[in-house]
C-alpha atoms as one frame of an Amber mdcrd trajectory, in Angstrom:
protein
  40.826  -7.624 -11.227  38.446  -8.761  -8.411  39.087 -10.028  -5.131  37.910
 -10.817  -1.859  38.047  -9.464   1.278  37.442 -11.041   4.604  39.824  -9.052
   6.687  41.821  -5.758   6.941  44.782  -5.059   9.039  44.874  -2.787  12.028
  48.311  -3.206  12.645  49.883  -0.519  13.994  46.915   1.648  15.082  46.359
   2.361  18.849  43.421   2.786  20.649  43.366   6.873  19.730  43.510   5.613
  15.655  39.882   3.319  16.668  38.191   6.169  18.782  39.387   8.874  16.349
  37.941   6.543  13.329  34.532   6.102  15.474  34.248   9.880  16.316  34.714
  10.641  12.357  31.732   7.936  11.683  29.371   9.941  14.486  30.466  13.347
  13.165  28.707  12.883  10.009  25.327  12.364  11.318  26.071  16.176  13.066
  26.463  17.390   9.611  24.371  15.637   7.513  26.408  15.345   4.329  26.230
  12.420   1.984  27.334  11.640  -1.548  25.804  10.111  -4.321  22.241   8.555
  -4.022  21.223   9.195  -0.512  19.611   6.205   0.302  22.762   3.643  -0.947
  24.592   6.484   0.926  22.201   6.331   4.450  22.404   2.503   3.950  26.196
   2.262   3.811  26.623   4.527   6.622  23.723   2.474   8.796  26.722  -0.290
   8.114  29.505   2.041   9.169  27.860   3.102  12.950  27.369  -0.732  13.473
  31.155  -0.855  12.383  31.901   2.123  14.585  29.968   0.505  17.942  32.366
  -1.675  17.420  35.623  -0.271  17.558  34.453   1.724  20.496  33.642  -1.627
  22.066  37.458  -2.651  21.463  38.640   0.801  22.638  37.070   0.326  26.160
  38.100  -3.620  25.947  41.351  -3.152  28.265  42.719  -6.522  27.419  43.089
  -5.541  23.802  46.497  -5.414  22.318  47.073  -4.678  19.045  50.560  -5.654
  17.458  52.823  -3.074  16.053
């Protein structure tokens, strides 16, 4: 079964879950691994340190709460 997804839950992580998450994301290009076809795999992970930028931008954002 298919379905759509617009939005996924944080709930419940802290600001050490989003900069642990972004570190993991960075770590890779240290290492170089990938799976699969490289160049879906370089693309997708392209996506992911645009997605990372962005939690670190949330992590630094002191007026973020994030509900337990």
């Amino acid at each position: 079964m298919a379905y759509e997804l617009d939005c996924v839950s944080i709930r419940g992580f802290r600001r050490a879950h989003l900069s642990q998450l972004a570190q993991y994301i960075h770590d890779r290009d240290i290492d170089g691994h990938y799976n699969g076809n490289r160049k879906q795999f370089e693309a997708r992970h392209k996506d992911l340190l645009v997605f990372a930028a962005r939690l670190m931008n949330m992590y630094h954002d002191k007026s973020l709460r994030i509900s337990k």
